[in-house]
SEPAPA-89384 format. One line per 4 residues: their letters; for each residue x, y, z of C-alpha. Coordinates in pm, 1 decimal, decimal comma. Layout:
BEGIN
a = X Y Z | ...
end
This chain:
BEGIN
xxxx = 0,0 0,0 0,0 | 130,6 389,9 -84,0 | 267,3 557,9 207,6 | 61,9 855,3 147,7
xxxx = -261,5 967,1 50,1 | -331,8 1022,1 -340,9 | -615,6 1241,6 -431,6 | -716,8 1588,3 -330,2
xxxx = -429,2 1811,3 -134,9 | -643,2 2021,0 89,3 | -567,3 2325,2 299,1 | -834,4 2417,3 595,5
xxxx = -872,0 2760,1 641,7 | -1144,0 2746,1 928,3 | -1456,1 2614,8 792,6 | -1393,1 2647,1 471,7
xxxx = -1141,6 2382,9 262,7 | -987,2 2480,0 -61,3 | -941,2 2228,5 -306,5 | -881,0 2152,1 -662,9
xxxx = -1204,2 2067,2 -888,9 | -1351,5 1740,6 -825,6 | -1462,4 1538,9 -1128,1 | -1799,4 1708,8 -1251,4
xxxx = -1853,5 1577,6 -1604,3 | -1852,9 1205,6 -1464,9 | -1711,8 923,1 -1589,6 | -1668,3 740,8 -1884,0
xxxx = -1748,0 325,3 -1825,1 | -1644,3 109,8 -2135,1 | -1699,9 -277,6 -2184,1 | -1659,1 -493,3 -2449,4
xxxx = -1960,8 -683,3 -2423,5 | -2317,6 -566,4 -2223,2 | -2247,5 -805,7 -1989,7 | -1922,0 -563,3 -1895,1
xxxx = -2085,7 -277,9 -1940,2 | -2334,7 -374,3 -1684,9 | -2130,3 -492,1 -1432,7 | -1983,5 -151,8 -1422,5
xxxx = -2301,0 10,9 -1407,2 | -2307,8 -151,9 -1076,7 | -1990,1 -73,2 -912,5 | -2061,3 303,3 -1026,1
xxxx = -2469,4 261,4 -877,1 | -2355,9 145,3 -610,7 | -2147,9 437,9 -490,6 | -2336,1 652,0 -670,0
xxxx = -2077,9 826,4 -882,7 | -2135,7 1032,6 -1191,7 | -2101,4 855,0 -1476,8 | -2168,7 833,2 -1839,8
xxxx = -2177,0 450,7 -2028,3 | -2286,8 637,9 -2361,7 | -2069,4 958,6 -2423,1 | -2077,5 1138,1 -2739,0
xxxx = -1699,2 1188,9 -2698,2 | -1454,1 974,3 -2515,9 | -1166,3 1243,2 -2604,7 | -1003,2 1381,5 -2267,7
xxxx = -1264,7 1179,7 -2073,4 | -1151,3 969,5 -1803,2 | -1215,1 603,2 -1915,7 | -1294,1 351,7 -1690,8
xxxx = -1271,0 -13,5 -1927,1 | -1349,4 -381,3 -1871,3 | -1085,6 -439,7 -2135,5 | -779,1 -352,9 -2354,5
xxxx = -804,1 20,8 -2483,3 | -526,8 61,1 -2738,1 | -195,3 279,8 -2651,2 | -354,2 530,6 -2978,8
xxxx = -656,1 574,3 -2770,6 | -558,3 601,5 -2432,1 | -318,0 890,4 -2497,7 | -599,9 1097,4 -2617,8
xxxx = -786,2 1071,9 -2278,4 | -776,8 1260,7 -1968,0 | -699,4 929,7 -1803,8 | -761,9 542,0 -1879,5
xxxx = -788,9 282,4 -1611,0 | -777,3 -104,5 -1740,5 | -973,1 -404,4 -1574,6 | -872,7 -708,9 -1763,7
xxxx = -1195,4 -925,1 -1840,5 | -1018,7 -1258,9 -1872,6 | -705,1 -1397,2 -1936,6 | -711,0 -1369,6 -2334,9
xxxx = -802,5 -975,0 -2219,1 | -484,9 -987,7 -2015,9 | -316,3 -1146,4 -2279,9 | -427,3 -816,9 -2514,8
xxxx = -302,8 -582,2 -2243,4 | 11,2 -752,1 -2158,6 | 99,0 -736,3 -2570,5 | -34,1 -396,6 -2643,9
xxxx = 199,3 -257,8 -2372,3 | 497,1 -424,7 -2397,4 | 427,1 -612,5 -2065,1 | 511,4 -953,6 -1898,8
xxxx = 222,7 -1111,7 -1776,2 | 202,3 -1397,6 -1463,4 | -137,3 -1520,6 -1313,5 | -202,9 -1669,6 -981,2
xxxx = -413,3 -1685,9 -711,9 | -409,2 -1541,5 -338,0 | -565,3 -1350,8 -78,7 | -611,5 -966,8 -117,0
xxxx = -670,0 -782,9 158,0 | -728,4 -373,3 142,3 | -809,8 -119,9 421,7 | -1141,2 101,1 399,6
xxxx = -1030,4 274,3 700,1 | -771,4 218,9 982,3 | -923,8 -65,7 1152,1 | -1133,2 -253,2 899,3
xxxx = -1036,6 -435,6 587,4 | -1211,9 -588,1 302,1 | -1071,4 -919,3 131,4 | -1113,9 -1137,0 -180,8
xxxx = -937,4 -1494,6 -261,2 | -940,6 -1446,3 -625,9 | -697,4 -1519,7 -913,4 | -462,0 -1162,0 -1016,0
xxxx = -246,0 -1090,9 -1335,1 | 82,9 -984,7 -1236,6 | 168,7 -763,4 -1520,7 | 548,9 -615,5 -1513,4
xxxx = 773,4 -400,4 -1752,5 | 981,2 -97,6 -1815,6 | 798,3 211,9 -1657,9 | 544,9 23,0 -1448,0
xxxx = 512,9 101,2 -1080,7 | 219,5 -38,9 -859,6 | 56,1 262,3 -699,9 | -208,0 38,1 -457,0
xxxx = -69,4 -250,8 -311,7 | -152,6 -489,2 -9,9 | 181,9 -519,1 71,8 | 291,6 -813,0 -176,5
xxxx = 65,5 -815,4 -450,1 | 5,3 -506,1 -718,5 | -359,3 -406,2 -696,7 | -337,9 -123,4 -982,9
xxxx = -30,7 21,1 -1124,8 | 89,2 314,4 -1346,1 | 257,7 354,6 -1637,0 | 571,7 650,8 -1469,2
xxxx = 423,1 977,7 -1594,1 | 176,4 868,7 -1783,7 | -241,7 842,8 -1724,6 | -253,0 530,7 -1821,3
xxxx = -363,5 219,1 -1534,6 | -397,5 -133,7 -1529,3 | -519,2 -362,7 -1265,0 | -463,3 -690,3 -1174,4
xxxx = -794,4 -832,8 -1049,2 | -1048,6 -934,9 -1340,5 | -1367,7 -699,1 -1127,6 | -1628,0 -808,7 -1413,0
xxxx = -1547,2 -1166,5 -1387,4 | -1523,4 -1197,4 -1001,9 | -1866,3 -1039,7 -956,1 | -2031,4 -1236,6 -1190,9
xxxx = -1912,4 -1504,3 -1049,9 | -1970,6 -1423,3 -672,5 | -2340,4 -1235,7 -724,1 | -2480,7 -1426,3 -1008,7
xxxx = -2306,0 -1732,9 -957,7 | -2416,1 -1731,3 -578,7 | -2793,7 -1613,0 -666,6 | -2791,1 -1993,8 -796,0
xxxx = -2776,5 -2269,8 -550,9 | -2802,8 -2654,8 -693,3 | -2960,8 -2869,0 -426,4 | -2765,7 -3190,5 -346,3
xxxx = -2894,5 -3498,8 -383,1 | -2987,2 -3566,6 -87,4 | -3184,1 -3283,5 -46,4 | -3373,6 -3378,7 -361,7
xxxx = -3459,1 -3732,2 -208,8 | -3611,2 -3599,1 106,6 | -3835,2 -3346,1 -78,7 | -3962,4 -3673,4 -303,3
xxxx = -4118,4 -3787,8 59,4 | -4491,9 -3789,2 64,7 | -4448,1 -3583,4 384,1 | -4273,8 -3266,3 498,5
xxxx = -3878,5 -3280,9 578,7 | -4033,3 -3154,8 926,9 | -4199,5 -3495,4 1015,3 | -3782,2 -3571,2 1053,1
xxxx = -3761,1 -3531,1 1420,4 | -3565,0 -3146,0 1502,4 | -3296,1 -3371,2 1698,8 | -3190,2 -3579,5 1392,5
xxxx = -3235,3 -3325,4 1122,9 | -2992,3 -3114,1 1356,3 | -2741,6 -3373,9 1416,2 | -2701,0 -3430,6 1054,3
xxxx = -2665,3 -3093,1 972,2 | -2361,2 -3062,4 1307,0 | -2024,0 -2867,9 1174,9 | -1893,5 -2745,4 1532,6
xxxx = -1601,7 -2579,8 1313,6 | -1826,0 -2377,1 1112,0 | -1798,1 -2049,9 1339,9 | -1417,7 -2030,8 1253,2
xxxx = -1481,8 -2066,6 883,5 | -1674,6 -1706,0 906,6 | -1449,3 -1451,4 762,3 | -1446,3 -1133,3 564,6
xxxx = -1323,9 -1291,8 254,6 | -1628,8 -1555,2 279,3 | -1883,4 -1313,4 417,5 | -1810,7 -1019,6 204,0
xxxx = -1598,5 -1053,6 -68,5 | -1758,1 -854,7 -318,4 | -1723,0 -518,9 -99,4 | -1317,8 -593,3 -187,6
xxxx = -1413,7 -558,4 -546,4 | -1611,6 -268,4 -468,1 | -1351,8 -102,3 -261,7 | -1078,6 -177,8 -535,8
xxxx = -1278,5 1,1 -810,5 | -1362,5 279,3 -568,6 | -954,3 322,3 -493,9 | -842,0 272,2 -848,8
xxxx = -1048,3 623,1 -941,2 | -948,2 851,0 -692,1 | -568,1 699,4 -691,4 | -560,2 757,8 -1074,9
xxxx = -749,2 1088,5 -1095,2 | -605,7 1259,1 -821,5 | -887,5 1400,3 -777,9 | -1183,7 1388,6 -536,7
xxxx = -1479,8 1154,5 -645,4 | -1862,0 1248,1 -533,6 | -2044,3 1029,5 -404,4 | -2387,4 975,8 -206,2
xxxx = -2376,7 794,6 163,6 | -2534,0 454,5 233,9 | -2743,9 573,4 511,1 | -2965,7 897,9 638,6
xxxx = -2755,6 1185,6 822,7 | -2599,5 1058,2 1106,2 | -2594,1 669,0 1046,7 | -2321,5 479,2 936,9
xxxx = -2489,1 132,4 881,9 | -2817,1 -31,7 950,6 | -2973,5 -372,9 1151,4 | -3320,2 -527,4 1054,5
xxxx = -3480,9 -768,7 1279,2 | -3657,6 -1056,9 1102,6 | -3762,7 -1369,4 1236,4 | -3885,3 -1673,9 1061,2
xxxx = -4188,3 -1890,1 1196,8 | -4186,5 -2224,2 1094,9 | -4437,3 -2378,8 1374,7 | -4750,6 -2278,7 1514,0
xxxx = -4555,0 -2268,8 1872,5 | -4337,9 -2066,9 1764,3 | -4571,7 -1800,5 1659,6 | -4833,4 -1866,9 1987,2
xxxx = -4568,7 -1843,1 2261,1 | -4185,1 -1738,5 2108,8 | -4313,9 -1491,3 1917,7 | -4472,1 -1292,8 2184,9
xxxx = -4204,3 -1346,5 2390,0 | -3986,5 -1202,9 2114,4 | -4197,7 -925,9 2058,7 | -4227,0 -834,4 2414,7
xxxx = -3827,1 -768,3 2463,1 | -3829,2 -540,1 2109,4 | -4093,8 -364,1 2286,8 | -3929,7 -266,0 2567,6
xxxx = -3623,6 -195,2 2345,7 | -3846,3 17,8 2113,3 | -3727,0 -125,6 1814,0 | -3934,5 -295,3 1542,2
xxxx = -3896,0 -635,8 1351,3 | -4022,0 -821,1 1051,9 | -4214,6 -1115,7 1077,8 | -4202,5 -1412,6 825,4
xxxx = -4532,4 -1649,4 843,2 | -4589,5 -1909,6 617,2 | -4949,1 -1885,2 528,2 | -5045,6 -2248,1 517,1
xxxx = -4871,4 -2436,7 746,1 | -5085,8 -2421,8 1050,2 | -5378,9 -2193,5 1169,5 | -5301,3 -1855,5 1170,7
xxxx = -5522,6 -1590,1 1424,6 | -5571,6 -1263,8 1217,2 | -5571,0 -1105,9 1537,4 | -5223,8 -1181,9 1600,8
xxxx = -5126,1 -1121,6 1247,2 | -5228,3 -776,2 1306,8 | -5093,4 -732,6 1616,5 | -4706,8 -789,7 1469,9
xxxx = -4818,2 -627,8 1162,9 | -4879,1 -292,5 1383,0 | -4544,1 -377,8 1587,5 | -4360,6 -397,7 1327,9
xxxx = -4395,9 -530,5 972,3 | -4574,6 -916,9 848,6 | -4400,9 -1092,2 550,6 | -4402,5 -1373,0 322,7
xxxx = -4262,8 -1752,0 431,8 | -4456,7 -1952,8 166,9 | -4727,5 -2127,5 193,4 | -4627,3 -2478,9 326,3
xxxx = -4255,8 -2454,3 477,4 | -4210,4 -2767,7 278,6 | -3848,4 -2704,3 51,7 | -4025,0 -2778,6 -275,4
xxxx = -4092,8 -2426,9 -371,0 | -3747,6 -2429,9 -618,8 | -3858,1 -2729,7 -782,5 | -4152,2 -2526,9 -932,5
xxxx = -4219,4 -2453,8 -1258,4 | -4179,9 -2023,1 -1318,5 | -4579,9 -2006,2 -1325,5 | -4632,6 -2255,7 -1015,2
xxxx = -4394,7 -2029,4 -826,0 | -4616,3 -1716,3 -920,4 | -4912,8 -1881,5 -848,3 | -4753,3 -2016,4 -491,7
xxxx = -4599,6 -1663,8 -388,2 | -4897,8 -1517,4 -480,7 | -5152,0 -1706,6 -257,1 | -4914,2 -1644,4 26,0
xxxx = -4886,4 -1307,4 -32,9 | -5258,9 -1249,0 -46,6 | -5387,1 -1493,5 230,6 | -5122,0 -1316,8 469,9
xxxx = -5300,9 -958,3 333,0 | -5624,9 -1051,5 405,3 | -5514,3 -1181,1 755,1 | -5306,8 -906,4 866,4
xxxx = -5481,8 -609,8 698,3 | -5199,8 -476,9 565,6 | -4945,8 -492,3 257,1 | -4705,7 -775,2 261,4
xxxx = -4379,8 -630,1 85,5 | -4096,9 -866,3 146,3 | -4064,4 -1260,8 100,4 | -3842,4 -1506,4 302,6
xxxx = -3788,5 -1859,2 142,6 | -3740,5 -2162,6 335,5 | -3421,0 -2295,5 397,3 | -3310,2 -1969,2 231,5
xxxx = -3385,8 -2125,5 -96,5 | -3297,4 -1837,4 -338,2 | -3275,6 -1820,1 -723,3 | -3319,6 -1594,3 -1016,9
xxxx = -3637,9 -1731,0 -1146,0 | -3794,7 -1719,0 -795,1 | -3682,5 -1372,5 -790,6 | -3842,8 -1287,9 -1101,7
xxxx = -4151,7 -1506,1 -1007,9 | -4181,0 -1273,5 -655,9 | -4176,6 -964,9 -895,9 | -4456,8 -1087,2 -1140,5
xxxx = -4626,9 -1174,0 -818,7 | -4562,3 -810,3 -687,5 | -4344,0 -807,4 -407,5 | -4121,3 -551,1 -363,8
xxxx = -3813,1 -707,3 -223,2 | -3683,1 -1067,8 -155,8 | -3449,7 -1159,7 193,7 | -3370,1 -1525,4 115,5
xxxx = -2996,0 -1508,6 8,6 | -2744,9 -1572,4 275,9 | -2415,8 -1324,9 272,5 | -2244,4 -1655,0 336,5
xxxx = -2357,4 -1943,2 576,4 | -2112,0 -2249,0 653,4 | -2380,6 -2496,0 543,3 | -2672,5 -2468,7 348,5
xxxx = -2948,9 -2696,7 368,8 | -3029,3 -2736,2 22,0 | -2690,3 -2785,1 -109,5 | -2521,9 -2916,6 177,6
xxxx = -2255,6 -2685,7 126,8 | -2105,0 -2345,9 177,7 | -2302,8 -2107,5 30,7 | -2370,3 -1724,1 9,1
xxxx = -2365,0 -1446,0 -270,7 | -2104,8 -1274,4 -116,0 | -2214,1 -919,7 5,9 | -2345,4 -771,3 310,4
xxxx = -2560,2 -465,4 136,4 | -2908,1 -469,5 -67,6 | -2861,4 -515,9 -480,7 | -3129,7 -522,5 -752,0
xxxx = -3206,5 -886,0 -936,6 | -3503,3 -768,9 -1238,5 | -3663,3 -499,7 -1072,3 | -3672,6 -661,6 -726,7
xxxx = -3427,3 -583,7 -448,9 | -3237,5 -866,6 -287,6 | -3147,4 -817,2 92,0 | -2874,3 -1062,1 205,8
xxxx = -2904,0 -1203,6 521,3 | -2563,7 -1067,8 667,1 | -2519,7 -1184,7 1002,7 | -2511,4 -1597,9 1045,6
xxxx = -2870,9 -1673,1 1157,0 | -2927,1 -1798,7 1522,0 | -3038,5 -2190,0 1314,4 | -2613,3 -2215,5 1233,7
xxxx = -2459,0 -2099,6 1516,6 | -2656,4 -2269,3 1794,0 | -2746,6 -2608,8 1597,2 | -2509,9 -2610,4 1304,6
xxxx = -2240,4 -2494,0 1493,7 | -2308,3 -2643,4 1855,4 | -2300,2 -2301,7 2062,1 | -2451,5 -2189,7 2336,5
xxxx = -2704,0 -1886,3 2325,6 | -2457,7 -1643,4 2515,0 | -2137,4 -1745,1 2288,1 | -2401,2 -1672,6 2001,8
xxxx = -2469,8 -1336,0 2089,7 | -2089,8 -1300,0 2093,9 | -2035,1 -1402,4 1756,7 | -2282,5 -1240,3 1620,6
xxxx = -2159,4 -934,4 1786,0 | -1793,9 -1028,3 1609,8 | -1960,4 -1015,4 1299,8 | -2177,4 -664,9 1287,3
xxxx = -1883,4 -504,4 1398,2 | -1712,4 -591,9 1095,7 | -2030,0 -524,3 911,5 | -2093,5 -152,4 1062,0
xxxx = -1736,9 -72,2 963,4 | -1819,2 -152,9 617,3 | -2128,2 63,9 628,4 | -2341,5 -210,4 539,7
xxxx = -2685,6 -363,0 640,5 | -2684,4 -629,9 939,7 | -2981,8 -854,0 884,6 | -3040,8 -1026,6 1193,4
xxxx = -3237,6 -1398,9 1132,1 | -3389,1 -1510,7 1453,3 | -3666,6 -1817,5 1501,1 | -3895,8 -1743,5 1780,7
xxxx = -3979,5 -2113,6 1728,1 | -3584,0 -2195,8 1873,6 | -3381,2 -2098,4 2127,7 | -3403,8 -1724,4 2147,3
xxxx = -3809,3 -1766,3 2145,4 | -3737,1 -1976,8 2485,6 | -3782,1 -1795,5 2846,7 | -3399,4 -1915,9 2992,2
xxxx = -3260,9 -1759,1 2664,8 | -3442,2 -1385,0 2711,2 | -3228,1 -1170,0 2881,1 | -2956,8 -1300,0 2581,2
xxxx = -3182,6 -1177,3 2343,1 | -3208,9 -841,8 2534,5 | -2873,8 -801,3 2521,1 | -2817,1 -877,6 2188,9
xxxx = -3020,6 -616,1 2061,0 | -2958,2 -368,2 2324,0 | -2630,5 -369,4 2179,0 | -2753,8 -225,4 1815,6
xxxx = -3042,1 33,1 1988,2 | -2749,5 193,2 2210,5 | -2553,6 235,9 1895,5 | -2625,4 598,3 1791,8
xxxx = -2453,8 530,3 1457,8 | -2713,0 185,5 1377,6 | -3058,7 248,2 1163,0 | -3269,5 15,5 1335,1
xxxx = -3548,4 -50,4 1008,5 | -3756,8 -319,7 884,5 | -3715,2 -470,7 606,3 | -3961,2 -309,4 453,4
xxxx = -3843,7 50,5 547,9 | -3488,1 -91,2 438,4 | -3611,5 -159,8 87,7 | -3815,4 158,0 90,7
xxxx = -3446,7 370,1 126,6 | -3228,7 149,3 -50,7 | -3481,3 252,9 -350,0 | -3508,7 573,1 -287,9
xxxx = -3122,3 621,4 -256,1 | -3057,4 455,6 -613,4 | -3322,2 583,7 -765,8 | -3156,1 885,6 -696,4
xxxx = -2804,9 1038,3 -833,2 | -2549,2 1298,5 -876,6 | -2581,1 1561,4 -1104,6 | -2332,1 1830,2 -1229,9
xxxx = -2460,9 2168,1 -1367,9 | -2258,7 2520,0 -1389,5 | -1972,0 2363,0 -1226,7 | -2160,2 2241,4 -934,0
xxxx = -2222,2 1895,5 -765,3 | -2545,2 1822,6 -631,8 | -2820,6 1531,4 -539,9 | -3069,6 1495,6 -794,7
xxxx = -3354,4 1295,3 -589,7 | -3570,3 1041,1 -766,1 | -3850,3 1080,4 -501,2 | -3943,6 1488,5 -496,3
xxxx = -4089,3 1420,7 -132,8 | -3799,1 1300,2 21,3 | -3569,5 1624,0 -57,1 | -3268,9 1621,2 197,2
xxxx = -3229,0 1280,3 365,9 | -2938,1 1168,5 143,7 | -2625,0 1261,7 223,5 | -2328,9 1424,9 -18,5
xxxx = -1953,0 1294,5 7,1 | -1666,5 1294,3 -171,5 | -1390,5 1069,5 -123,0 | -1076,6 1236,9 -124,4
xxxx = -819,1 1003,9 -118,9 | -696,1 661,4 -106,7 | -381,5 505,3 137,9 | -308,5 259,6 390,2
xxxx = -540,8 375,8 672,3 | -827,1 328,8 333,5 | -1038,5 590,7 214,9 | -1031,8 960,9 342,3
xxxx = -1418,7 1084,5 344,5 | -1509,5 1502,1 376,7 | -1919,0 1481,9 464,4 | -2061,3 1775,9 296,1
xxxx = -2316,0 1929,9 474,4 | -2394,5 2207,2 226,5 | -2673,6 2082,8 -60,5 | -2429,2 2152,1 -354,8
xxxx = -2061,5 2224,1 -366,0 | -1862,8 2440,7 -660,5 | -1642,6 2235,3 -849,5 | -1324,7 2478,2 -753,6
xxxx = -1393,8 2539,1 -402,9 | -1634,1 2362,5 -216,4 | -1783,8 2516,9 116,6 | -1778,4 2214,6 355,5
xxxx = -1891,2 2246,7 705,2 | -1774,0 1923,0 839,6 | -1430,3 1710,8 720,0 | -1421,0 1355,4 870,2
xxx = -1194,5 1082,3 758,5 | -1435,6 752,6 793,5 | -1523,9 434,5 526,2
end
């Protein structure tokens, strides 16, 4: 890693910081194929930078590419930074520039600020050559180097690939065959008595298996893209926060309630501590499992928020065909409307059972965001394997927002991994702290029906999310509310006009919740944030009431 911060050099003359222009005419994103292009898209969405995939002129443009741009072209732009998209793509770059190329794989790790990293196991190209100098590092292997004087970058980690591979490859999960055998049983997988189903499913190691490059990988990608624009620019990069004014990440409560005990007696029990907490949850009821009181459907409904669990909690809904899955998600949805007397939103799956046609089949059936994908969990049910989709914050799958379950649900680490309900609560604290320092969304799974839901295991539960409510930093939401400002925040965006950077909000109500930032630079302590607290800032000299350096 650089000894020193690239990007902006500022000088603070009371509250006012002088610094050179940051980049107002966005950024240029180039791939070779829409599949590239896309993934792009994303990276820049997801921080919400200005950026153009379309320009009528790439001349003196800074070019952001998912492949080779040639030596004729790059000198023409303001500045060119190179993701290879696969080894013949590396191939191309190595040869166009004169370079020796070597693959292999490793860990990276990067800082986001001085006392939280992101990291990625992933395969890098190793390019070398007259004239080229890694300028981020993690201490062994070049992350994106520079051509001496020139404007001209390449990295070493394929970001297209990886992501595809991590998000679209984990939105798929193929069921063992085990699994597939038990769901060909004329009865429910539940008729398995709970003490044999969890002794099968026993992994006491899996606690130790949980780290940032399994939980999160994808925010390494994200944080390398991030660094490789404000390290090449030098310049400061705008960008909109994650959460509202004064929060730095978020938790949602949800529980999942597979048996009619568990929504008679844990539930209330449940509901009774986040009472006294004053925080709210989201329940997940399947709507034909067992008799459900529209009373007390109403009651957590005006507590908090009533979602979607299918209808039978029977593992079978992925082996439906697309219309049988609208048809099923549907009834749920509208059985569990007319019960609770209010919209159902979200959707939970089973077993987390997750997949791109069920996503699409929740958004023909008209639910506005899904919660069934696991960050990462040690052992999945269905495929009797590690499993997760790699990312601890909310992303869109055809018009429908997916909302990883982030923090290992209380299922894995008490009966997967054999602990007990206080060295839980630990653990799970372990993990949101990495999470918060991320800036991403903790999405706490908890069955009433288990043993949180039980009276010995309370004052755990108390304390677990004590913990979050005493956090002044923490967005305590539903899911519901979460989808609600994850939308709102990307259907919003940056705009440039007369030299000036400003919001430009999709929702015309909500004017003033999201917050303005620019990144400023890049080093071995991470990124260096200034929170503006003005609406729009001038290009040459911004009037910023508040610098912090934060991730």
């Amino acid at each position: 890693m650089a000894d020193s911060w690239a990007g902006i050099h500022v000088e603070t003359r009371g509250q006012e910081i002088a610094m050179e222009p940051a980049i107002v005419q966005g950024i240029v994103l180039r791939g070779r194929q829409d599949r590239d292009l896309r993934v792009l898209r994303e990276y820049a969405e997801f921080w919400k930078l200005p950026f153009v995939a379309s320009p009528l002129r790439e001349e003196k443009q800074i070019i952001v590419s998912s492949g080779m741009i040639p030596r004729t072209q790059a000198k023409t732009s303001a500045g060119v930074i190179m993701f290879p998209t696969g080894p013949e793509d590396s191939k191309d770059i190595a040869k166009e520039y004169g370079l020796t190329l070597h693959t292999r794989e490793t860990l990276l790790r990067l800082p986001v600020s001085p006392d939280v990293s992101v990291s990625i196991r992933t395969r890098v190209n190793e390019f070398s050559g007259p004239g080229l100098e890694p300028v981020i590092s993690d201490g062994e292997t070049a992350v994106l180097s520079k051509f001496g004087d020139a404007h001209i970058h390449i990295s070493s980690v394929d970001l297209v690939s990886e992501y595809e591979r991590l998000v679209s490859g984990g939105l798929e999960e193929a069921p063992s065959r085990k699994f597939r055998l038990v769901t060909k049983f004329p009865f429910s997988y539940r008729a398995i008595p709970s003490f044999i189903r969890s002794r099968a499913f026993r992994a006491p190691d899996a606690v130790t298996e949980l780290t940032e490059d399994k939980l999160s990988p994808v925010e390494c990608l994200r944080t390398i893209f991030l660094a490789s624009l404000v390290v090449a620019t030098g310049l400061a990069i705008p960008r909109i926060a994650f959460w509202r004014k004064g929060k730095s990440h978020a938790l949602a409560i949800t529980h999942d309630v597979e048996t009619r005990l568990g929504l008679e007696e844990g539930a209330g029990r449940c509901a009774g501590i986040e009472s006294k907490l004053g925080v709210r949850s989201t329940w997940n009821i399947p709507s034909e499992r067992y008799p459900l009181s529209s009373q007390l459907l109403i009651s957590l409904a005006s507590a908090g928020e009533v979602g979607a669990h299918d209808t039978k909690h029977d593992g079978r809904l992925i082996f439906e065909s697309f219309e049988n899955k609208v048809e099923r998600v549907g009834r749920c949805k509208s059985r569990l409307e007319s019960l609770c007397k209010k919209e159902v939103r979200g959707f939970r799956s089973p077993l987390l059972q997750h997949g791109r046609e069920l996503l699409g089949a929740l958004g023909k059936a008209g639910y506005m965001y899904d919660s069934s994908a696991p960050s990462w969990e040690p052992l999945s049910p269905t495929s009797l394997k590690p499993h997760g989709v790699g990312t601890v914050f909310p992303f869109f799958v055809s018009g429908v927002l997916e909302i990883p379950v982030s923090l290992p649900q209380d299922h894995q680490l008490i009966r997967v991994s054999g602990l007990p309900a206080s060295e839980a609560v630990e653990e799970l604290f372990r993990v949101s702290r990495w999470i918060r320092g991320v800036g991403g969304a903790c999405v706490l799974l908890v069955h009433p029906d288990y043993e949180f839901g039980q009276p010995e295991n309370a004052e755990e539960y108390y304390r677990l999310l004590d913990r979050f409510r005493s956090d002044p930093e923490c967005e305590i939401l539903t899911l519901g509310e979460l989808a609600e400002w994850w939308t709102h925040r990307a259907n919003s965006r940056i705009e440039t006009h007369d030299g000036n950077v400003s919001i430009q909000y999709g929702d015309k109500d909500r004017q003033g919740d999201l917050k303005l930032e620019l990144v400023t630079g890049y080093g071995r302590d991470g990124f260096k944030v200034s929170r503006l607290e003005s609406p729009a800032i001038a290009s040459r000299h911004g009037d910023i009431r508040k610098e912090e350096e934060f991730s």
